[in-house]
Steps between C-alpha positions, in 0.01 A plus 500: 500500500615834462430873573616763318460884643611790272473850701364777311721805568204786418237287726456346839403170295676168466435289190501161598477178284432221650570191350428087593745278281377179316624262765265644760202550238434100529324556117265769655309623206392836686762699775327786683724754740259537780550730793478831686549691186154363338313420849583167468267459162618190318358610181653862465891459407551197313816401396640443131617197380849493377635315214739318768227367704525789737236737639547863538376859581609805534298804782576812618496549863535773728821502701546555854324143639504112445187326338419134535416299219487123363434352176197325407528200253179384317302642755581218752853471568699761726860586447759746719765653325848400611696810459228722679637734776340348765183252599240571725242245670136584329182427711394333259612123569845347598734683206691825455434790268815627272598856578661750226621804692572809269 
């Protein structure tokens, strides 16, 4: 997994792609990025298909705090991202949330 954060100099945004790898799509014909950012809607930011089996997007977000996130494969499957800044527990069952802290 990987995240990629490119500071904008003019703007007090981060653009941050976020991208899940073929290994951990496990054939996964839909990836959606699914967190803070989009209220936790599953439907809002999916992710494209790459032509190396990889999923990615790209989002602008504000700087100045952390957001959790996870990605959402087929609608079923939950995923954390490896290279996140941080995990926190979620009240929501016995797993952790990513964090991305820009």
């Amino acid at each position: 997994m990987s995240i990629k954060k490119q500071y904008l100099k003019t703007k007090p945004v981060c653009k941050v792609t976020f991208t899940l790898p073929r290994e951990m799509t496990r054939s996964a014909r839909n990836v959606s990025l699914v967190g803070e950012f989009n209220d936790w809607n599953h439907l809002s930011i999916p992710m494209k298909a790459q032509k190396n089996g990889s999923f990615s997007v790209t989002l602008s977000l504000p700087t100045g705090r952390g957001y959790q996130f996870r990605y959402l494969l087929d609608g079923t499957l939950w995923e954390n991202d490896d290279r996140a800044d941080r995990y926190v527990r979620t009240l929501f069952g016995d797993c952790d949330n990513s964090v991305v802290i820009v």
